[in-house]
N, C-alpha and C positions, 0 to 999 in steps of 0.2 A: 555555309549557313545550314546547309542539308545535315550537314552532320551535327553542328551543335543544337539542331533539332531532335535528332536522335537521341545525343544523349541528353538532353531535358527529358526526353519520354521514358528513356530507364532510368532515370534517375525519379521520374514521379514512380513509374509502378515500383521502385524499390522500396522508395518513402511510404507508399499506401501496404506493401508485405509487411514495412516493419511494423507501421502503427495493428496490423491485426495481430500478426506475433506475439508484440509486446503487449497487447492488451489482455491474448487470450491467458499468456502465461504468466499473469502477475494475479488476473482476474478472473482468470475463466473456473469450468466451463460459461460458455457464452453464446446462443443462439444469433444468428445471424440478422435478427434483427436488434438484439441489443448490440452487436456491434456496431452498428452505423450509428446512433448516438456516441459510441463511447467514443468512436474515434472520427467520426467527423466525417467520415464518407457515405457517397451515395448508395444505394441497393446493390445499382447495379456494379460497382465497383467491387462493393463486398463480396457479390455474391462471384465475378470475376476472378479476386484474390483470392477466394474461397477456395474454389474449384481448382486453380492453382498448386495453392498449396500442397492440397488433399492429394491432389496428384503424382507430389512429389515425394508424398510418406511424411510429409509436417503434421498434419492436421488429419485427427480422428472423429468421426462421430460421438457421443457421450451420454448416450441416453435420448429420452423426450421429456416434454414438458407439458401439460396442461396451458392454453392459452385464455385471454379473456373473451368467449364466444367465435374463438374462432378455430385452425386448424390446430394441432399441436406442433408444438417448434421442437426441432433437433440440434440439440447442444452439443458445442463443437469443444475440442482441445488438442492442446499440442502433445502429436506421436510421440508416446517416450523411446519409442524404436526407430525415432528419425533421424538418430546421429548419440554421437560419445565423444567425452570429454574429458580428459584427466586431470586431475588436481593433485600437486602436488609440494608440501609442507616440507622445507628445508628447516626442520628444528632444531633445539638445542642439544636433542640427544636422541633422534632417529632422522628420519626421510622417511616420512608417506609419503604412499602415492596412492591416489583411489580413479578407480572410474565407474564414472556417473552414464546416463542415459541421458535424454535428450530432456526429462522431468526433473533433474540432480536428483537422482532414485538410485545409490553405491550399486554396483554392481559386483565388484572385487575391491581390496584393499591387499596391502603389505606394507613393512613397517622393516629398516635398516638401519640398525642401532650404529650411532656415532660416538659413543663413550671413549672407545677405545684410540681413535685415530684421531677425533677433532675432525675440524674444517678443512682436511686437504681435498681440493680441488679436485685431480684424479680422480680419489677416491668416491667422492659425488658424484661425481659426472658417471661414473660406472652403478651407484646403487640405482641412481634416474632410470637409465639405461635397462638395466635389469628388472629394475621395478616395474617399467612401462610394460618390458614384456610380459610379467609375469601376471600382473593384473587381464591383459587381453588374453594369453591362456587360459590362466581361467573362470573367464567368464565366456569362452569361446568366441570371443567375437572379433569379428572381421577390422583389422586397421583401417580398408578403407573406407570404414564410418566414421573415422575419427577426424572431428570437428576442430580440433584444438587443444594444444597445453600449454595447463598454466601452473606457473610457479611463485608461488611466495618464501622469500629470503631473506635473510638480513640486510641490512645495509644501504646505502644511497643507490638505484639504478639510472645509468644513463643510456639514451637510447643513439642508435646510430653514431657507434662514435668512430672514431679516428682511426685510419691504419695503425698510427703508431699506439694502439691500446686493444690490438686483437683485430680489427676489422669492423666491417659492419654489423649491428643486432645489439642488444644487450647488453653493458658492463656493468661489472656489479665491483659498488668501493664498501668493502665491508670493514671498516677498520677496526672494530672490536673483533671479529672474526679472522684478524690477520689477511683478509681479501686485500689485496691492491688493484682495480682497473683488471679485474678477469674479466677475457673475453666467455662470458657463459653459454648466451645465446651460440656462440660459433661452435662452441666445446661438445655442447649437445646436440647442436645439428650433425656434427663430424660424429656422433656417437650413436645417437638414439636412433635405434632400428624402426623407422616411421615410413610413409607413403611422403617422399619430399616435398610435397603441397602441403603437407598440414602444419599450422602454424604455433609457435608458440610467443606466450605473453609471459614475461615475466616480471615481478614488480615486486615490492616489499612486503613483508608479511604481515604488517602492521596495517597497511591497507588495503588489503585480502580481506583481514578480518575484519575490518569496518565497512566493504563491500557485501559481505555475507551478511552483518545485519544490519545493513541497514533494507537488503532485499526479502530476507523473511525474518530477519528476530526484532531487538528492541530496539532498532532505530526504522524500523517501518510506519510511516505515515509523518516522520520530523522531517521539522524544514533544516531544519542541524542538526549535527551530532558530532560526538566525539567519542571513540570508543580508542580505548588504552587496552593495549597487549602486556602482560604483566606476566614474564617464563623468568628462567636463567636472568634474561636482560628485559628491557621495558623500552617501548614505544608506541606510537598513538596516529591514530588518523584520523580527519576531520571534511565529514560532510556535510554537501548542503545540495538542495534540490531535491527535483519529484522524479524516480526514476522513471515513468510512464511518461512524463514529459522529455525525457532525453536530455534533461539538461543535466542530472544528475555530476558532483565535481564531487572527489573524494582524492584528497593530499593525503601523502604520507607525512610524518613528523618526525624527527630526531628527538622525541618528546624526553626519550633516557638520559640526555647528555644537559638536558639544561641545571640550572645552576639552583640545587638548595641549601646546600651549605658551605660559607665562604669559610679558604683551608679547611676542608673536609675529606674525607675519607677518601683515596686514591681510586680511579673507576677504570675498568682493562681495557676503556679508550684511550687513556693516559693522562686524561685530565685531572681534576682534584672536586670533590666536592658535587659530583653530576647525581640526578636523581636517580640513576640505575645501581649505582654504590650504597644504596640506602633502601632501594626498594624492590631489584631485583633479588628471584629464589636465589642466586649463586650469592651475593651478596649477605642475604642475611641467613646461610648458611656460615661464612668468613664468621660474620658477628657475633654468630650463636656460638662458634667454636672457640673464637677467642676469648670470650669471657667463661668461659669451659664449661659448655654444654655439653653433658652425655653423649659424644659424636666419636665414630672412632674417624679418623681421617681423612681417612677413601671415604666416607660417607656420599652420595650424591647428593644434587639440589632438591628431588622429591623429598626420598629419606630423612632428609636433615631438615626439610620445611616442616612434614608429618610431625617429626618430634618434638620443634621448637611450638608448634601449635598445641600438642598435648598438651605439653609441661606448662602454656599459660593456661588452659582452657581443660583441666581433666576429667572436666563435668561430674556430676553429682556424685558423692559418695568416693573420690577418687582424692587423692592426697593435694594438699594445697598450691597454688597456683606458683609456680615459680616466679619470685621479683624480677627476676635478672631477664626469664623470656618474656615477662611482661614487657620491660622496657623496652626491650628490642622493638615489639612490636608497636608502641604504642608509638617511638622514635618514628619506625615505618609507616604507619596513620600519619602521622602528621606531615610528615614527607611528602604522601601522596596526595595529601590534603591540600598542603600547598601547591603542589604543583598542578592538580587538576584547577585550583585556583587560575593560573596562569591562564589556563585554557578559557575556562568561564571569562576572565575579561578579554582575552584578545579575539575569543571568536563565536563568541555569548550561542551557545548550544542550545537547544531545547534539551538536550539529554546526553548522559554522560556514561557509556557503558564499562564495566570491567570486564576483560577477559582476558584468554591466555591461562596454561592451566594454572599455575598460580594464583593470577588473580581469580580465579575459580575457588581457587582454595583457598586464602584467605577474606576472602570478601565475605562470606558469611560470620565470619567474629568481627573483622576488621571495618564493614560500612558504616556502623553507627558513630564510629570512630573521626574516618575517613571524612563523612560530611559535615561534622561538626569543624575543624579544623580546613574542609573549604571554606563552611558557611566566615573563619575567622578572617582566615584572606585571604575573600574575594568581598569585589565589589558588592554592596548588600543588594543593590535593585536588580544585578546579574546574576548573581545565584540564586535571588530569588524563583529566579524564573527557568532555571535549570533545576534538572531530578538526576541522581546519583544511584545509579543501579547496576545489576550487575549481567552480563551479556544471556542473552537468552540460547546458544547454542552449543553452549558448554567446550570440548576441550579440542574438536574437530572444527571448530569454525573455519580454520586459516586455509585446510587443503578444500572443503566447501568455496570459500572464497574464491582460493586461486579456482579453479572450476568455471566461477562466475565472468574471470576476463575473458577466456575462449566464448562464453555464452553470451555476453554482452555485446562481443563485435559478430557473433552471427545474428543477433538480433537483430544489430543495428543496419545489417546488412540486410536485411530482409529473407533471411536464411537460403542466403543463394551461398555455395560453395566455392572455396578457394578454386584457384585453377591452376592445376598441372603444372608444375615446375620443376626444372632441376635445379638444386643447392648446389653452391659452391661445397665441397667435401663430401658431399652424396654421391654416394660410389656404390658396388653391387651390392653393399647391405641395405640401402635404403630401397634399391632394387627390387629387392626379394621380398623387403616387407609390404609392398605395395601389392604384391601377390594375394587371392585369396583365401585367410585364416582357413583352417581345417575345423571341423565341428560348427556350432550355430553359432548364428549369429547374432548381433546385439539385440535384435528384435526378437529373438526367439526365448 
């Protein structure tokens, strides 16, 4: 009984760190007395967690405030030098990695072109590796402030799986990427030169990017959303809830592979007819070329996106609109039309974001398009009530994102830290990195 006393009493004070945490960093800065409304505790609590925190390098001072006749209040916020994060973007044709501060304020970046190789496994597992380090170089700071990585990927991930599929952690079923049931999470623990306590999340990149806005872009303050990843390939994720209330749920979707046109056009999942064969940049690169677009072969998906949008769109005084990339695109509007349709009835959104860098770049010719051909079909009382725009954090959202699952679960946590472990395959390189970085540190 003594004990599951105990842990009822850290499990309250954990609950009362995260509600100030998560109130001051979505809300703040925030005086300690508007804390206790916002989050439901007493003074003396607040003022309890407060002190806490402060102590531990979370929570800064932020100024003062004029009050109404009374003393001035001192606005708090959370230390951006109270922890680091990395984020990292498995895309279609590099690997970022960035790391963030404890405010997601970039600190370093690097970028590891994959044109050349594709999706081999190794060879990821080693840019991650390299990347992690290079970014803490330099930005000088210390590994053992590191809170957490996260990764956004393609593909289905499962958690905890099977011996027979790598072990425990991670597996990722990429089948357009030719992934089978990689062990990732293991691959990168056996690899990445880290303090073996710090954890990593890894999860789809489709849902990175809908975690990113719906925390600070245009799915902030919906009770749904749906925001679509639109690169090389296309997929979508779908939230619901208030992140300050913790209920927060955000699916990923195999949103590329469903079905808009029956015997349609082959998709390098192997199906026929999937909406990523019609809407993804690699795709309607294929389309542009085969009805012979000015493309030389080798062309890339940016390259060959850039010119199939000229040739419809050459803007004023520029030679007339090519028919042929017309229809391409208009094909494509309609494509996504319908199929964000799909979304609008199955899971009635307040809002419907584009992103991904493609849909970055097409969205400005292609929305007017795009929501006419929702508004065709989908249900009228459900689309009426959903808005079709375009992501507000442009072409970096996904390594942001990823970012956000390390910052999530230390939130939720009430920004108490992992504890000290040894990995299975942590050996003297994880050793050594647990050591003190040379130069300053993340706070510095």
């Amino acid at each position: 009984m003594a004990e599951r006393s105990r842990r009822t009493v850290r499990d309250l004070r954990r609950g009362n760190r995260a509600r100030v945490l998560q109130r001051l960093y979505f809300d703040g800065p925030l005086s300690r007395q508007e804390l206790g409304p916002a989050t439901g505790l007493s003074s003396g609590s607040i003022s309890n967690v407060v002190a806490e925190l402060a102590s531990e390098g979370l929570l800064e001072e932020a100024g003062v405030v004029d009050s109404d006749g009374g003393r001035p209040r001192t606005l708090l916020r959370i230390a951006p030098g109270g922890g680091l994060f990395v984020g990292i973007d498995i895309g279609e044709t590099r690997v970022r990695v960035e790391l963030f501060d404890l405010s997601l304020t970039e600190l370093a970046r690097t970028d590891r072109l994959l044109a050349q190789h594709g999706y081999d496994v190794e060879r990821i597992v080693g840019h991650v590796r390299s990347g992690v380090s290079d970014v803490l170089r330099d930005a000088g700071a210390d590994p053992r402030m590191l809170l957490g990585i996260g990764i956004g990927v393609p593909g289905i991930i499962e958690r905890d799986a099977p011996e027979a599929v790598g072990g425990p952690g991670a597996v990722v079923h990429g089948q357009t990427i030719g992934w089978s049931a990689v062990p990732f999470e293991r691959l990168l623990r056996e690899a990445v030169q880290i303090p073996p306590e710090v954890p990593f999340f890894i999860d789809n990149g489709a849902k990175t990017l809908g975690q990113a806005e719906m925390w600070f872009g245009g799915g902030r303050g919906a009770g749904a959303a749906a925001v679509a990843l639109i690169g090389s390939g296309v997929g979508a994720s779908v939230s619901r809830g208030d992140i300050l209330d913790e209920d927060l749920s955000n699916a990923a979707l195999e949103w590329g592979h469903t079905t808009v046109q029956l015997r349609g056009r082959r998709c390098r999942c192997g199906s026929i007819g999937c909406l990523e064969a019609y809407a993804g940049a690699e795709a309607m690169r294929e389309r542009w070329h085969e009805a012979g677009g000015p493309l030389p072969p080798d062309a890339d998906d940016e390259t060959a996106l850039a010119a199939l949008l000229a040739a419809a769109y050459p803007g004023p005084g520029g030679a007339a609109p090519d028919p042929v990339a017309v229809a391409i695109l208009d094909e494509t509007a309609e494509c996504l039309g319908a199929a964000l349709a799909d979304l609008v009835n199955l899971f009635l959104p307040e809002r419907i974001l584009l992103g991904g860098w493609a849909g970055l770049l097409i969205g400005p010719h292609l929305l007017p398009q795009i929501r006419r051909y929702a508004q065709e079909y989908a249900l009228e009382h459900a689309v009426a009530r959903t808005t079709i725009g375009l992501g507000h954090l442009g072409p970096d959202a996904v390594t942001v994102g990823a970012a956000t699952l390390p910052l999530s679960d230390f939130l939720a946590r009430g920004g108490t830290r992992p504890a000290p472990t040894v990995r299975p395959g942590a050996g003297v390189a994880s050793a050594r990195a647990a050591a003190p970085a040379r130069g300053r540190s993340a706070a510095g």
